[in-house]
C-alpha positions as CSV (number, residue, x, y, z in Angstrom):
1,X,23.5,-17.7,35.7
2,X,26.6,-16.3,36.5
3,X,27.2,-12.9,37.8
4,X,30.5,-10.9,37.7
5,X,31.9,-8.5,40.7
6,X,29.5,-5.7,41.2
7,X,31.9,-3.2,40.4
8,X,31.8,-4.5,36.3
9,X,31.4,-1.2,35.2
10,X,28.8,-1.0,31.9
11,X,30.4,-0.3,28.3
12,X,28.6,3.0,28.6
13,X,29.4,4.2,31.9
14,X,31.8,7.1,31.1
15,X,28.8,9.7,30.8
16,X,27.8,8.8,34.6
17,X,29.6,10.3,37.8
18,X,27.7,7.1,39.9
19,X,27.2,3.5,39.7
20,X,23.3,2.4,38.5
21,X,21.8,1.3,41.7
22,X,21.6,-2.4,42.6
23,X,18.1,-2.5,42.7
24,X,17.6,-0.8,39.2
25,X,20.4,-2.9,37.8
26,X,18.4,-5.9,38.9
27,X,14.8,-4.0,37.1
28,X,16.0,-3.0,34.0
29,X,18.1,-6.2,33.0
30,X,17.3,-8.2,30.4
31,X,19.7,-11.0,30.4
32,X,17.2,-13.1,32.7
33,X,15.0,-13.8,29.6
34,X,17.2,-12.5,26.6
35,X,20.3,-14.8,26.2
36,X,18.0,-17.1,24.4
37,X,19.1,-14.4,21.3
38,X,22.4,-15.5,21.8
39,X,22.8,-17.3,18.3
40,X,20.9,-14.7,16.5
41,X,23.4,-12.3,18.3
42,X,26.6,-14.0,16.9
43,X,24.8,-14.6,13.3
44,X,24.3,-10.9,12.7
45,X,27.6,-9.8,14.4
46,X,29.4,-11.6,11.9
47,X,27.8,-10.9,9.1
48,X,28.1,-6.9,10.3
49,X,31.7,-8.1,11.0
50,X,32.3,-9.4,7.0
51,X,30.4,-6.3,5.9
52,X,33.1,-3.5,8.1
53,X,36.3,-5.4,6.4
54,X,34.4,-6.0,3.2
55,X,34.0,-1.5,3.2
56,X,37.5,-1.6,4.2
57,X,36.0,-0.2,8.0
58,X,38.1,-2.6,10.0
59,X,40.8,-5.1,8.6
60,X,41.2,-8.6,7.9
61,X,42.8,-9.3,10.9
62,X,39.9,-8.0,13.2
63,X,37.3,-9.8,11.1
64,X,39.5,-12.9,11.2
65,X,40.0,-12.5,15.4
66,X,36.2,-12.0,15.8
67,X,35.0,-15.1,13.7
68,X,37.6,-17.1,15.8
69,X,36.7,-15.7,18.7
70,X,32.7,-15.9,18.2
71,X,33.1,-19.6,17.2
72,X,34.4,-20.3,20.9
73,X,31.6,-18.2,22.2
74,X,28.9,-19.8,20.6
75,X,30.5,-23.8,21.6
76,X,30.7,-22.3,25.5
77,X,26.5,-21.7,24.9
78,X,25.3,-24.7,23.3
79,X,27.6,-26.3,25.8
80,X,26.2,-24.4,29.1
81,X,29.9,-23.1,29.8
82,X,29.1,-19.2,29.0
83,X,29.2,-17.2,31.8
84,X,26.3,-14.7,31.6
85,X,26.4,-11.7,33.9
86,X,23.8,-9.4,35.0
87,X,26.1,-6.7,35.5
88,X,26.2,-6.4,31.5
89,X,22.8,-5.9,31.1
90,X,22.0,-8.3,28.0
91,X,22.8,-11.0,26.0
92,X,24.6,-8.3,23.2
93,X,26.8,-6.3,26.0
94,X,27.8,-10.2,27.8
95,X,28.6,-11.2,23.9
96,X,30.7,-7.9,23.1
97,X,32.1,-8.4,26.6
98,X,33.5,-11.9,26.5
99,X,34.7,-11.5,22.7
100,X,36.5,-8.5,23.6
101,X,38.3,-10.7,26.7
102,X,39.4,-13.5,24.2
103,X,40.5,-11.1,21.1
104,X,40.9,-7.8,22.7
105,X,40.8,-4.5,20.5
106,X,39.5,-6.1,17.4
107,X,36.3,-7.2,19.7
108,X,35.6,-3.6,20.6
109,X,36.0,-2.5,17.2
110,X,32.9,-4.9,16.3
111,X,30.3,-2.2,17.6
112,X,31.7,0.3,14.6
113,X,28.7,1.2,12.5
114,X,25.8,-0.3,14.9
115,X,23.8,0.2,18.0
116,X,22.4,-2.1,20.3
117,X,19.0,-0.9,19.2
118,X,19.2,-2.1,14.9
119,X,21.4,-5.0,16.8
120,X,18.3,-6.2,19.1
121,X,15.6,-5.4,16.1
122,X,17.6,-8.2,13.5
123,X,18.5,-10.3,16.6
124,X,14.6,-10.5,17.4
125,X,13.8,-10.8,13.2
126,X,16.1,-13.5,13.3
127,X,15.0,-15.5,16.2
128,X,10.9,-14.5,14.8
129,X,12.0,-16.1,11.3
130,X,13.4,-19.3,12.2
131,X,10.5,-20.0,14.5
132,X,8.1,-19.2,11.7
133,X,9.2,-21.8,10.1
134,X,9.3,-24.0,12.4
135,X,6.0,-23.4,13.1
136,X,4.9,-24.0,9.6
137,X,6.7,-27.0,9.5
138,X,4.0,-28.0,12.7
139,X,1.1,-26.7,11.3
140,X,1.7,-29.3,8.4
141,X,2.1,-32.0,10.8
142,X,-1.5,-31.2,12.4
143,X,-3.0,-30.4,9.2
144,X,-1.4,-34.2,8.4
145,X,-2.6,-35.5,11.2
146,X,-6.7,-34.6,10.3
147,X,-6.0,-35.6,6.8
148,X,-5.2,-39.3,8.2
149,X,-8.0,-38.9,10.8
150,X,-11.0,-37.5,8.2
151,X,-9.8,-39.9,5.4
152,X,-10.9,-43.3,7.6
153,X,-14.3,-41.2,8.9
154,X,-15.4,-40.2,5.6
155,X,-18.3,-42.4,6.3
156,X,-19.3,-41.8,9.3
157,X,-22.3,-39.9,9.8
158,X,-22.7,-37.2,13.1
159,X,-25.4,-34.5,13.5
160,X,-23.4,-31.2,12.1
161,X,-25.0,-28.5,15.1
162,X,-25.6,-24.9,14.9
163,X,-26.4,-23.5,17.8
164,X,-25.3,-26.3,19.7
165,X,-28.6,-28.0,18.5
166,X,-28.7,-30.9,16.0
167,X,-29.3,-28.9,12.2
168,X,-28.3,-31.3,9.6
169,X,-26.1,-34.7,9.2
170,X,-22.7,-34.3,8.5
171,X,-19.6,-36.3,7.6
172,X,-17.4,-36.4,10.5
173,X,-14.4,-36.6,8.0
174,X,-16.2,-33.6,6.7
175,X,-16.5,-31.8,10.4
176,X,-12.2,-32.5,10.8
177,X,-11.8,-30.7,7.5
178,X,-13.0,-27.8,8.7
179,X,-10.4,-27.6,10.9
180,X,-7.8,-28.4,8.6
181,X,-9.0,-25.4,6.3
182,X,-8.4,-23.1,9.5
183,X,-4.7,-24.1,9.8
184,X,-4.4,-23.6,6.0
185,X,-5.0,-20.1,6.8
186,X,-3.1,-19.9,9.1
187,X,-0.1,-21.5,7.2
188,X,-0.8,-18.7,4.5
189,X,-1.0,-16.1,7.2
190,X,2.7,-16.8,8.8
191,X,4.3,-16.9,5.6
192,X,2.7,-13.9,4.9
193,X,3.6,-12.6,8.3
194,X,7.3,-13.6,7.3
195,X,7.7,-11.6,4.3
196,X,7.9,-8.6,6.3
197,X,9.6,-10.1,9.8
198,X,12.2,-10.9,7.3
199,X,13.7,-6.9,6.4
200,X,17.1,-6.2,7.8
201,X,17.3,-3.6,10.4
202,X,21.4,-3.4,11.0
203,X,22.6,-0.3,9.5
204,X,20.0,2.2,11.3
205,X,22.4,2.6,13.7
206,X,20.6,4.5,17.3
207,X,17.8,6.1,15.2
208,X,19.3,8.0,12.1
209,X,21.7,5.5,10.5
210,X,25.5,5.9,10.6
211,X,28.1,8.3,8.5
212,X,30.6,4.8,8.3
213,X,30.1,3.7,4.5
214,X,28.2,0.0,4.9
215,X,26.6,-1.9,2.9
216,X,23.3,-3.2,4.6
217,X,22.5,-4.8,1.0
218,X,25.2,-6.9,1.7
219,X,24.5,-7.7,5.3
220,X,20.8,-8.8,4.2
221,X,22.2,-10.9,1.8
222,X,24.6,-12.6,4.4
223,X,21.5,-12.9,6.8
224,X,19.1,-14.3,4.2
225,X,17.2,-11.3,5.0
226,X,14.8,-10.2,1.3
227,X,15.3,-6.6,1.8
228,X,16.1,-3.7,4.2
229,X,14.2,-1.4,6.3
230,X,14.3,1.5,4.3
231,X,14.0,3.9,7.1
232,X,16.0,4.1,10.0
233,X,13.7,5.5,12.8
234,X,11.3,3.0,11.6
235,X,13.5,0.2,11.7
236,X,14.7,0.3,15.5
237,X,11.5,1.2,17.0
238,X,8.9,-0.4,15.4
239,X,7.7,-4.2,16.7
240,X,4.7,-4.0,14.1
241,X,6.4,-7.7,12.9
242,X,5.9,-9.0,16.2
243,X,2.6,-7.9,16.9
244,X,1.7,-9.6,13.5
245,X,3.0,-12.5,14.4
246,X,1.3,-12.7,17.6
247,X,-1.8,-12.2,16.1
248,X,-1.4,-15.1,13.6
249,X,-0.5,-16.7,17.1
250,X,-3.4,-16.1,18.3
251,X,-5.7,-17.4,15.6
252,X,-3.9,-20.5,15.4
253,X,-4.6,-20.9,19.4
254,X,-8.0,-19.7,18.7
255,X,-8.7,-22.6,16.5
256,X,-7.0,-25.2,18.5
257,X,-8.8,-24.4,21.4
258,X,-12.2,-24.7,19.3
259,X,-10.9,-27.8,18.4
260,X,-10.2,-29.0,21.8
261,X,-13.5,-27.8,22.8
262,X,-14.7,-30.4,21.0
263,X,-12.5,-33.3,22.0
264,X,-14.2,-32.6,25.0
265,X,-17.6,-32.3,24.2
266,X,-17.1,-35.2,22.2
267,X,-15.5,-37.0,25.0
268,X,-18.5,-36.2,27.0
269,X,-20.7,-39.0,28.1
270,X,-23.9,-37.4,27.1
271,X,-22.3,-37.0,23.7
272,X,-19.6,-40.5,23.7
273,X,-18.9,-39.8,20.1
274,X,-15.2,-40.5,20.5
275,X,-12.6,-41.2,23.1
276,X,-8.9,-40.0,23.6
277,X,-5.6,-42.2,24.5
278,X,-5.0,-42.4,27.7
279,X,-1.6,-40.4,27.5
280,X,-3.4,-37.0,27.1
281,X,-5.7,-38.0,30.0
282,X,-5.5,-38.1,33.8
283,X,-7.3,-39.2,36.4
284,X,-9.4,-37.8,39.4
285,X,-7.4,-38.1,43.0
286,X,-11.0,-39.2,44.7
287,X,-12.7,-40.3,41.6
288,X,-11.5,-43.4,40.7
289,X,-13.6,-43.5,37.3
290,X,-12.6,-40.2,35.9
291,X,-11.1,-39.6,32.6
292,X,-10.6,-35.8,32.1
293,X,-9.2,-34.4,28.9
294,X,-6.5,-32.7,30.8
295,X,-4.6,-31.5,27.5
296,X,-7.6,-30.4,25.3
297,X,-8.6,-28.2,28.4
298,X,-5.0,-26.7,29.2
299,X,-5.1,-25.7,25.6
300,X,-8.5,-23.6,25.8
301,X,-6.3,-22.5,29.0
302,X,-2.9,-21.2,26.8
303,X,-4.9,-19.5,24.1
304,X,-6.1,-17.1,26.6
305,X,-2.5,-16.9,27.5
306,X,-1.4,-16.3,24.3
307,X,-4.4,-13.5,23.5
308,X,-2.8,-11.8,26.3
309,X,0.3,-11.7,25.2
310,X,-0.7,-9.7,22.1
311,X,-2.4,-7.4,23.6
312,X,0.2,-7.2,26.1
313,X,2.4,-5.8,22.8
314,X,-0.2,-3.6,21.1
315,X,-0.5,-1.7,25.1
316,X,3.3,-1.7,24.8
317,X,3.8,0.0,21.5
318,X,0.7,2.5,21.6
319,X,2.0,5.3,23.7
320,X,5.5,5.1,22.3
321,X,7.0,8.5,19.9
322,X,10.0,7.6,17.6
323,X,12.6,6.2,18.0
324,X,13.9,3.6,20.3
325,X,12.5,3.7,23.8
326,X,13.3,1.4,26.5
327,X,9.7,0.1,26.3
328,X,10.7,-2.5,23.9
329,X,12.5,-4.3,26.1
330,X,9.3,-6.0,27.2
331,X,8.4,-7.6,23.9
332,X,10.5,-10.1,24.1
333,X,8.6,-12.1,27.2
334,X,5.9,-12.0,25.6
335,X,7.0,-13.2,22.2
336,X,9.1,-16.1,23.7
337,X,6.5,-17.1,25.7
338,X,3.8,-16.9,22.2
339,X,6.5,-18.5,20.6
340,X,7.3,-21.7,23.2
341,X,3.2,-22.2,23.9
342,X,2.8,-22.6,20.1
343,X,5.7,-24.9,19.3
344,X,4.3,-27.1,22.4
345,X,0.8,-27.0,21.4
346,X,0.7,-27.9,17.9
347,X,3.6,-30.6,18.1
348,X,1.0,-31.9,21.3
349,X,-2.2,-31.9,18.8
350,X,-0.3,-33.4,15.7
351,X,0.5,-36.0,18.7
352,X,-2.9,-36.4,20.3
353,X,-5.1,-36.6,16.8
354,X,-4.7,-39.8,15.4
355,X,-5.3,-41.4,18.9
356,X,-8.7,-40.4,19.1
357,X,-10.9,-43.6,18.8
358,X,-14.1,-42.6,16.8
359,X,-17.6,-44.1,18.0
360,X,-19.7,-44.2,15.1
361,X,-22.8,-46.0,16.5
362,X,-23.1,-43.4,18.9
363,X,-22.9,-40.5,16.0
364,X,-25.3,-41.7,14.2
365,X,-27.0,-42.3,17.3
366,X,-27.2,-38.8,18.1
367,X,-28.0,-37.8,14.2
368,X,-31.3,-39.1,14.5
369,X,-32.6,-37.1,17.2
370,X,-33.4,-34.0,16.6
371,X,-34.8,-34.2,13.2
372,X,-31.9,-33.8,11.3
373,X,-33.1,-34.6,7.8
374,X,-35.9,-32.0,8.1
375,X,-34.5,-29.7,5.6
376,X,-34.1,-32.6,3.3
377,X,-38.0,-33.0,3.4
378,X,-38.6,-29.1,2.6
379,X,-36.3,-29.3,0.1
380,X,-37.4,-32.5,-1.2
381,X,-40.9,-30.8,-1.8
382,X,-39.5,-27.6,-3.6
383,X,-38.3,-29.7,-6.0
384,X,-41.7,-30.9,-6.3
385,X,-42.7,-27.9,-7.0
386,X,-44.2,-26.2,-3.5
387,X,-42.6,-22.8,-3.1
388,X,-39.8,-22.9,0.2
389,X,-41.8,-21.2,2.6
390,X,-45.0,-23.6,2.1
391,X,-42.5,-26.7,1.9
392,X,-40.9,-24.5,5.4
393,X,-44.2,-24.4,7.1
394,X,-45.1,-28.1,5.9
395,X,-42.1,-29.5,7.3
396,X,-42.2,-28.1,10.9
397,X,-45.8,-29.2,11.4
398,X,-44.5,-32.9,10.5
399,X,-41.8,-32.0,13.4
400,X,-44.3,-31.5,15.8
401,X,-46.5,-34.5,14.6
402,X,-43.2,-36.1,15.0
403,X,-41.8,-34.7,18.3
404,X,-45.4,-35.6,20.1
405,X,-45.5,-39.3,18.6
406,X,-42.1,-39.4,19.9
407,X,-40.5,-40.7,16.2
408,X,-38.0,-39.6,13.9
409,X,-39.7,-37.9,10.7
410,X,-37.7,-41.1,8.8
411,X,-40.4,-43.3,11.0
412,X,-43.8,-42.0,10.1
413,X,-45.9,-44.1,7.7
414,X,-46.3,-42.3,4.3
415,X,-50.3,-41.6,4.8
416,X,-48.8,-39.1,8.6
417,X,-46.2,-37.8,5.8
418,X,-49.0,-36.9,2.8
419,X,-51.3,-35.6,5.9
420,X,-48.6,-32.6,5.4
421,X,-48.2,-32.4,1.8
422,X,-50.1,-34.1,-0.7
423,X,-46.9,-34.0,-2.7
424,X,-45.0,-36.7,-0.9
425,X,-44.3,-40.0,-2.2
426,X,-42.4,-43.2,-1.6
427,X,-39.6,-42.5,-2.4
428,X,-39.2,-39.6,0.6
429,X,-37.5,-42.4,2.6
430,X,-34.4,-42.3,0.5
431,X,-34.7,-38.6,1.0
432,X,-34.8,-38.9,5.1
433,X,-32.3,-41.2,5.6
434,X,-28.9,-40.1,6.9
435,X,-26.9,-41.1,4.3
436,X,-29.4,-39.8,1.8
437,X,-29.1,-36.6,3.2
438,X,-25.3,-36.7,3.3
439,X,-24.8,-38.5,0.0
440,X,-27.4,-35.1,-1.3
441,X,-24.6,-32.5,-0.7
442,X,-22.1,-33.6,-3.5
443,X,-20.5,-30.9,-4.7
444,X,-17.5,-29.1,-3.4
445,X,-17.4,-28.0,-0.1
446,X,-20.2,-30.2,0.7
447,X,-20.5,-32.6,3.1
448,X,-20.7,-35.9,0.5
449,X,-18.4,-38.7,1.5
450,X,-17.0,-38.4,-2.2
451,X,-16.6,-34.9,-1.9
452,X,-15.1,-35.2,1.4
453,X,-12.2,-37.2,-0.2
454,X,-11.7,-35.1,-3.2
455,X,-11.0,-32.4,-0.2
456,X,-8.8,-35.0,1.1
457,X,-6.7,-35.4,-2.0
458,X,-6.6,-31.9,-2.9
459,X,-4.9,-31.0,0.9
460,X,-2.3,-34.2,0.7
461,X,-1.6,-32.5,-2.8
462,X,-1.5,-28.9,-0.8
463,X,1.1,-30.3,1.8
464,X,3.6,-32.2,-0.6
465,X,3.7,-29.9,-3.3
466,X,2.4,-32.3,-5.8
């Protein structure tokens, strides 16, 4: 970054008889982390531009010199030719400055009607909508991703676990499409979240509006924006759109990392139930047979990272009285940072699923320990008419009859079974097999193979509209 002489002096130096110190020049400058608003910046500078001649508040010529002149700023960013000085505070007083250098008066007559406070507040609401969706445009890719993933594993049978202990047999297709109803809500959540990111703050001026005669109708409009904010003290100091957002952050991060957790479980020799390419994997520098799940792990890491950060915005707005406070200049860190580890993570996942090599043998392996199919046998004698708590009681007795003889409930002789209930019969073995169990659960929601398609076709349907 490029700094100019230190003698720059700021655009609203005239009240001050000295020079702001180096050192505090250097602390409260934002330009370090802020230029990445620089396009947002020039989007709602010329739509406040084409609202001023629009309202006849500066002319044709100045809003003709100022889209000229902001075309050549915004070619010197994207080409890495802007200069960016730390003697002009931020990305908005660098813009103002170098527009004013190319087109003179006209460029200072750009500020009429605004403040760098609305100006910062759409700049963010611009930057915060774009990457919404993106983000949802991500999200679909995952959600894609476990669609592909479940669909080919609707058959394959794994202990489902509560408690980390084996409960009942699931599908694993069934288990991924759990995870693909999280990101549905959070899909609904962001856009949610964007309806009110997406209110126009330009017009409210320092706190209390402005006595120019603007149209902020028109501006939203230009923007794309659905409304304005419709008061003005609200509208510059308020982040409540960020903090939103970084809490629908945070549950997205929140269920990628439970999902990672279980990559690596999974990957786990004690468990072995599947294994992950070798491109989200490193090795161990002394142990020449390690695998680790480097990138499932890093992503339980973020999402702390990410928690912090909203809690890192809630501590910053608590404490603040209306309006604008110089506070808010540290939500942007925060929300950039939220914004980058999100974009990275989910593009990563979206990657990473469909690599994952699925070990059925050792799923159903691990299904049959732990007497998964022991609530099919209670339920199996309800519905010969034993009342649940008998057919409760019955049931964990054969367990332990079980658990001692050191066999699967699906492996005692029918004369051990009827020792425990008089009511069971041959055809219990349908009942305790794992794909009797699973098959058992067919209606929606459940864990049925057939069901676990319909799911399937219902959430292709979901993403493409159809």
């Amino acid at each position: 970054m490029s700094h100019t002489p230190q003698d720059t002096p700021q655009l609203w130096s005239g009240r001050f008889t000295e020079p702001v110190s180096e050192r505090v020049k250097r602390y409260t400058a934002s330009i370090g982390f802020d230029y990445r608003l620089a396009e947002f910046d020039i989007q709602g500078s010329l739509a406040h531009a084409a609202m001023l001649a629009h309202q006849r508040i500066i002319g044709a010529g100045d809003l003709a010199a100022i889209q000229r002149g902001m075309t050549e700023i915004l070619a010197e960013i994207h080409a890495g030719q802007f200069q960016w000085s730390l003697d002009l505070e931020d990305v908005h007083l660098n813009i103002e400055k170098a527009l004013t250098a190319k087109i003179g008066d006209a460029g200072k007559r750009l500020h009429t009607g605004r403040s760098r406070n609305d100006q910062v507040a759409t700049d963010i609401r611009l930057y915060l909508r774009h990457n919404i969706d993106g983000l949802l445009g991500l999200i679909r890719q995952a959600q894609s991703a476990l669609l592909d993933v479940a669909e080919t594993n609707a058959d394959v049978v794994m202990p489902g676990f509560t408690h980390l202990q084996v409960a009942q047999p699931v599908s694993f297709g069934h288990h991924l499409m759990a995870y693909f109803e999280m990101f549905k809500r959070d899909a609904e959540r962001l856009a949610d979240c964007r309806k009110r990111v997406n209110r126009l703050p330009l017009g409210a001026a320092a706190l209390a509006g402005t006595s120019y005669p603007i149209d902020r109708a028109m501006v939203a409009r230009e923007l794309g924006f659905d409304g304005v904010c419709e008061n003005s003290l609200d509208a510059v100091s308020d982040r409540d759109f960020a903090i939103e957002f970084s809490a629908c952050a945070s549950l997205i991060m929140t269920h990628l990392s439970r999902l990672s957790e279980e990559l690596i479980l999974w990957m786990n020799p004690r468990f072995g139930f599947i294994d992950l390419a070798d491109r989200f994997c490193t090795g161990s520098s002394i142990m020449p047979q390690k695998k680790n799940p480097d990138v499932p792990e890093l992503i339980r890491g973020k999402t702390g990272r990410v928690n912090g950060h909203l809690v890192a915005l809630l501590t910053l707005m608590k404490g603040q009285p209306l309006a604008y406070n110089k506070d808010n200049q540290e939500d942007k860190e925060p929300l950039f940072d939220t914004v980058d580890t999100l974009i990275d993570t989910l593009a990563i996942v979206a990657e990473m699923l469909p690599g994952i090599r699925v070990k059925p043998e050792a799923m159903r392996a691990a299904a049959l320990q732990g007497f998964a199919t022991a609530t099919d046998l209670a339920d199996y004698l309800v519905k010969k008419g034993l009342p649940f708590r008998d057919a409760h009681e019955a049931v964990a007795l054969a367990v332990r009859h079980a658990e001692a003889k050191g066999r699967d409930l699906a492996e005692l002789s029918l004369a051990e079974l009827r020792q425990f209930s008089p009511l069971v019969e041959a055809d219990i073995y349908a009942v305790l097999s794992l794909e009797g169990s699973m098959n058992s659960r067919n209606h929606i929601g459940g864990t049925a193979p057939a069901q676990v398609r319909a799911a399937i076709a219902r959430g292709r349907g979901a993403l493409t509209g159809a």
